[in-house]
C-alpha positions in Angstrom: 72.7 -20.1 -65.4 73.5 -17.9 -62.5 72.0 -15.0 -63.7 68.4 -16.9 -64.4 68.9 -18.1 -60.8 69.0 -14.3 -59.4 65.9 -13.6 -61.4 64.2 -16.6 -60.3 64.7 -15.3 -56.4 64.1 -11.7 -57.3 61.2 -13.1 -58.4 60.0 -14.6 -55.8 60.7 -12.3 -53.2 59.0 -10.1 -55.0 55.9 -12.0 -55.1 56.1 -12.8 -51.7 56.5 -9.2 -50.9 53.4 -8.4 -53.1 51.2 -10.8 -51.1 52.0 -9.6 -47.7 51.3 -6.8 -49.0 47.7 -7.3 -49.5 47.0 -9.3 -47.2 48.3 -6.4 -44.7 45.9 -3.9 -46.7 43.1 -6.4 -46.2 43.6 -6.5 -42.5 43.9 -2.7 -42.1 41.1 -2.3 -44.4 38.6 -5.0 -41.9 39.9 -3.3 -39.2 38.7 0.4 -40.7 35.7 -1.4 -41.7 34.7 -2.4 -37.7 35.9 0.9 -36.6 33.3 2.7 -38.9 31.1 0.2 -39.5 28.3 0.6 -36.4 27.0 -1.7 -35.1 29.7 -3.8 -35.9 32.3 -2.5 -33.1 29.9 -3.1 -30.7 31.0 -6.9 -31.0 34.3 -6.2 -31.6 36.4 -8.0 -28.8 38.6 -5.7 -26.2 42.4 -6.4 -27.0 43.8 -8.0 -24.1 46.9 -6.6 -22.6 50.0 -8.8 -23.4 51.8 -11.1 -20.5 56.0 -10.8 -20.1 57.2 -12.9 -17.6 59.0 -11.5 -14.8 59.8 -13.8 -12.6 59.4 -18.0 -13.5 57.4 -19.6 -11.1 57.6 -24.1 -10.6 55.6 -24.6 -13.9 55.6 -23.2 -17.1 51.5 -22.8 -17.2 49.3 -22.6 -14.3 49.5 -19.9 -11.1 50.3 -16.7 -12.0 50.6 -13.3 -10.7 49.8 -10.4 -12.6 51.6 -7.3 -12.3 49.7 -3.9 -13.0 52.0 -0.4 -12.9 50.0 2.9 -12.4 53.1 5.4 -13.6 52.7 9.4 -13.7 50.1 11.8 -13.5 46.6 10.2 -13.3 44.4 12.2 -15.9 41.8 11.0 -18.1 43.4 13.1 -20.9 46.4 10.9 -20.8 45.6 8.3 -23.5 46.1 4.5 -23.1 47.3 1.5 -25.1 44.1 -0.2 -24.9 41.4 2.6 -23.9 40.7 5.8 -24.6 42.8 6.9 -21.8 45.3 5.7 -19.0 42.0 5.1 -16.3 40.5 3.2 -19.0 44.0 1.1 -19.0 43.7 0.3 -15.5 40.4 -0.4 -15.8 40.6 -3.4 -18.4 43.6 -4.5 -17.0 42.2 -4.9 -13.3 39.3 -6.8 -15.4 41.7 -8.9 -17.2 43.4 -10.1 -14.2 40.2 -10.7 -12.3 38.5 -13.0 -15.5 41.8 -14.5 -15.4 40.9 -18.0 -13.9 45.0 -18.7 -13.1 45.7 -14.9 -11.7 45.8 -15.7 -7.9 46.6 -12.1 -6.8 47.2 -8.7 -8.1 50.1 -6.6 -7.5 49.5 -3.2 -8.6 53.0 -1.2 -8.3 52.4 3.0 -8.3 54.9 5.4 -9.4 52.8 8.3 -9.3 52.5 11.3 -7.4 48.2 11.4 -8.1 46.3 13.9 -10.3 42.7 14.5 -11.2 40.6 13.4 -8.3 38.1 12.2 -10.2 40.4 10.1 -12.6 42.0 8.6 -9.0 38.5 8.1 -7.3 37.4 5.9 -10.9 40.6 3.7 -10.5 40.3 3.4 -6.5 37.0 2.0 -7.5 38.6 0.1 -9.8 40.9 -1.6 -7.3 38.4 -2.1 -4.6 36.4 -4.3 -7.0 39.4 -6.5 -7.9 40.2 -6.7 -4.5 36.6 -8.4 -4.3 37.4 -11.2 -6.3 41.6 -11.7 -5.8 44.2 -10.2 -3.3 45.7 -7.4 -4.6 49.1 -6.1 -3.1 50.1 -2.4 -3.4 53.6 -1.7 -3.9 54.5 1.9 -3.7 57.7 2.4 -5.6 59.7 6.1 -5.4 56.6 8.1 -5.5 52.7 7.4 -4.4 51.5 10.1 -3.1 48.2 12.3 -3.2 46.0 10.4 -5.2 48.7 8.0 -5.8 48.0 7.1 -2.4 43.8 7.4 -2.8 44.6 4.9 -5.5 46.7 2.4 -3.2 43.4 2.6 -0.2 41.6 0.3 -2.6 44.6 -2.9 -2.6 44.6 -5.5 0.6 47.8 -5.2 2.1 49.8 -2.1 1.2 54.0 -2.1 1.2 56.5 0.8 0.7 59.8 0.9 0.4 61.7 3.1 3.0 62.6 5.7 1.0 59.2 6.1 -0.9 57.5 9.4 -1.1 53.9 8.9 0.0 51.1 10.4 2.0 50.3 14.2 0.9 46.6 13.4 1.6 44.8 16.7 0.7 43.2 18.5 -2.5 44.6 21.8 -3.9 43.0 23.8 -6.5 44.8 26.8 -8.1 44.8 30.0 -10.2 46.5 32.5 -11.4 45.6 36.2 -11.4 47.2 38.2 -14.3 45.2 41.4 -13.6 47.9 44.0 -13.4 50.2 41.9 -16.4 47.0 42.8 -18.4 47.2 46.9 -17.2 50.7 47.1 -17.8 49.9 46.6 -21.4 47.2 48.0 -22.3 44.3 44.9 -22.0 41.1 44.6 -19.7 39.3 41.6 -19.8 35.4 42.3 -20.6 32.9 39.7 -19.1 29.1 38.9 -19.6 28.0 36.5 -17.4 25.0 35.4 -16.3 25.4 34.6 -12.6 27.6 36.0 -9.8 30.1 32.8 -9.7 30.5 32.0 -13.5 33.7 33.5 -13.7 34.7 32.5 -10.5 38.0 31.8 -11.1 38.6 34.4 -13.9 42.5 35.4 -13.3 41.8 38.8 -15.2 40.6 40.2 -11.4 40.4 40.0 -7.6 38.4 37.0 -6.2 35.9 38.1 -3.9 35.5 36.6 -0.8 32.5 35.1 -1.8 34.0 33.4 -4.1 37.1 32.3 -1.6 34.5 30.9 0.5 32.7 28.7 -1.9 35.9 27.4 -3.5 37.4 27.0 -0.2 34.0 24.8 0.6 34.7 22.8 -2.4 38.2 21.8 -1.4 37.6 20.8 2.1 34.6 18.9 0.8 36.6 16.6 -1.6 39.4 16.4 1.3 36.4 15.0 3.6 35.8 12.1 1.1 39.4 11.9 0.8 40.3 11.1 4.6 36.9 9.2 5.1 38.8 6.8 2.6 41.7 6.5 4.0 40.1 6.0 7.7 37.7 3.7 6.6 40.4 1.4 4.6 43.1 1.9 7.0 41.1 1.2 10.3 42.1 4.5 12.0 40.4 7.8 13.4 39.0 10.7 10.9 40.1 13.2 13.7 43.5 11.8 14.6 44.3 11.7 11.1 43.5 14.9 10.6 45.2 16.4 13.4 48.2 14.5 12.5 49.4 13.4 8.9 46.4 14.6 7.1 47.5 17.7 6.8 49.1 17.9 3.0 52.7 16.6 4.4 54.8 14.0 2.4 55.7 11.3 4.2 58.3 8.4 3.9 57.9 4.5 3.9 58.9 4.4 7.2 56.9 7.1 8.2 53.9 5.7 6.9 54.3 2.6 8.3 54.5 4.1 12.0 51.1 5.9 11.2 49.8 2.7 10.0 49.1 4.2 6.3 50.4 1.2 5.0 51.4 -2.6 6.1 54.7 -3.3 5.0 58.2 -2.0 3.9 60.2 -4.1 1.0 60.9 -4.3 -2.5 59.1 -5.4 -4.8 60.0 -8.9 -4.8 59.0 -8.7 -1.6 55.5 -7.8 -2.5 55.3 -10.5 -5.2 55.9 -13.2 -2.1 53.4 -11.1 -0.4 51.2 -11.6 -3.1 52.0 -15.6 -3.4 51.0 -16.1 -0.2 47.8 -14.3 -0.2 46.6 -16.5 -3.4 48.1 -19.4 -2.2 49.9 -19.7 -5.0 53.9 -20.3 -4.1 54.9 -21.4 -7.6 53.4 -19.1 -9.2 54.4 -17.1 -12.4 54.6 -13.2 -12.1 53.8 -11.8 -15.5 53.5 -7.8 -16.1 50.5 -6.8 -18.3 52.1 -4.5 -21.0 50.6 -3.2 -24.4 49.0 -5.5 -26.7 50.6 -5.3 -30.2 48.4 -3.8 -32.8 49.3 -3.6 -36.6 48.0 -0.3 -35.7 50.5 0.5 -33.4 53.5 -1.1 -35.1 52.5 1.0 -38.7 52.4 4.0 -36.5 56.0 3.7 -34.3 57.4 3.0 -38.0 56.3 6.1 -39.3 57.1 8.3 -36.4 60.7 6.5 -35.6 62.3 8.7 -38.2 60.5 11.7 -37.5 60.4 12.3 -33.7 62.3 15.0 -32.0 62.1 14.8 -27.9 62.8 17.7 -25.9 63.0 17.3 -22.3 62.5 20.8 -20.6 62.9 22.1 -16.9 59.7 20.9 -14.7 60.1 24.4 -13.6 59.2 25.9 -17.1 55.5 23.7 -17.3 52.9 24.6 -16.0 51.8 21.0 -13.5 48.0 22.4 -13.0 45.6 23.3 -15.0 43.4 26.5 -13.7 40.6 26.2 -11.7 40.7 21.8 -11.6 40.9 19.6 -8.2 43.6 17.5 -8.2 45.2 15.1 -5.0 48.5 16.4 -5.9 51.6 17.8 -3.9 51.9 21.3 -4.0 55.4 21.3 -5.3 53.5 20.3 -8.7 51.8 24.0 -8.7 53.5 26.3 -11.1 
């Protein structure tokens, strides 16, 4: 008897096995399907990021707070959990929170010392338009600086805490010139090109001062926009700031307070009451917008968890910049 009662539950675990099974298949197999399928993604429905509460406000629905984080080096070629990149991220979640009828206010927390000024300037934008529609608080955690700090122009009321590395407001562009590397054994770069700045930034000779002009142009060009941002959102002079703490410098919290580049020192439970009082919304729920799950996502960590070998080298050994781009970045991240 007890032996027909093991078969009988190996059997049905077995069964129900078989039909998860298949019913998992089906799903992957729609979602393929919609992927390839045309015109048929063009309906598809953007996943929504998923809420975790982080701090319980009066009521367990109703007001609520929605915390955005902006962590590492901005670049479009870093990919995202729900776009095609980590601008695209920021994107749909500053849409999500504005569409959000109970988000009151926005607090968008930056660890990041900036990056590609054009991926910054698209999430600046980004922020500016949710600042339209709800508050949104800026807390700048250890490090928001560069475009970091373009990014955090575009909240309503800006806060620090006092040691936070912030300002660096400047553009840098670099390259490296590996000219007598390539003598020393034996190489010379050969070039066809069919204008006089198309290898302008070649590393295989001497820039010409031509050149050094026109790149210099470039940079101080981008910096314009870059200061006429931060005058313009933080009420103070293009020419003082220029001739003060626009200059490439890092600053502290407290720094940046006195020169008015940002409203407030605290910690970040200090910027969620900020927030709460900006939306008028005192009981309100904080919740952090984090990665939707995706049978996608969960098939994938499974077959990379046994398989996945980290290794952490010395930031002195990568390379931060890539040759000839503009990036708001401190120039300790040159190589």
């Amino acid at each position: 008897m007890a032996t027909n009662n093991r078969l009988g539950c190996l059997t049905i675990f077995l069964f129900v096995a078989l039909c998860a099974s298949i019913v998992i298949n089906m799903m992957l197999g729609l979602a393929a399907v919609s992927r390839f399928g045309g015109p048929t993604r063009l309906n598809e429905p953007m996943p929504r990021f998923r809420e975790v509460v982080v701090e319980r406000g009066g009521r367990t629905t109703g007001p609520k707070i929605a915390l955005i984080s902006l962590r590492g080096v901005i670049s479009t070629a870093r990919q995202g959990n729900v776009g095609e990149s980590m601008v695209d991220d920021m994107r749909y979640a500053l849409d999500q929170a504005q569409e959000d009828d109970d988000v009151r206010a926005i607090v968008l927390e930056i660890d990041s010392p900036g990056g590609e000024v054009t991926a910054s300037d698209a999430i600046y934008h980004a922020v500016v338009r949710a600042r339209a529609k709800k508050p949104v608080v800026v807390y700048m955690n250890s490090l928001a600086a560069s475009g970091g700090y373009y990014v955090a122009c575009g909240g309503q009321f800006l806060m620090a805490n006092d040691t936070t590395i912030t300002g660096s407001i400047g553009v840098i562009i670099q390259t490296l010139n590996y000219e007598e590397l390539l003598g020393k054994v034996g190489l010379a770069a050969i070039t066809f090109k069919s204008g006089e700045f198309k290898d302008m930034l070649s590393g295989s000779r001497p820039i010409t001062e031509e050149e050094r002009q026109y790149v210099q142009g470039f940079v101080m060009g981008t910096y314009e926009k870059f200061l006429g941002i931060v005058a313009t959102e933080r009420n103070l002079s293009a020419e003082t700031l220029r001739n003060t703490v626009a200059d490439g410098r890092i600053l502290s919290g407290r720094d940046a307070q006195e020169h008015k580049l940002i409203d407030g020192l605290g910690q970040i439970e200090d910027a969620y009451r900020k927030a709460k009082e900006l939306g008028n919304a005192p009981t309100a729920t904080v919740v952090k917008y984090g990665p939707p799950f995706t049978l996608g996502r969960f098939f994938r960590a499974l077959s990379q968890s046994d398989r996945t070998i980290e290794v952490t080298l010395p930031k002195q050994l990568l390379p931060q910049l890539e040759s000839g781009r503009a990036y708001y970045l401190p120039s300790y991240y040159a190589p």
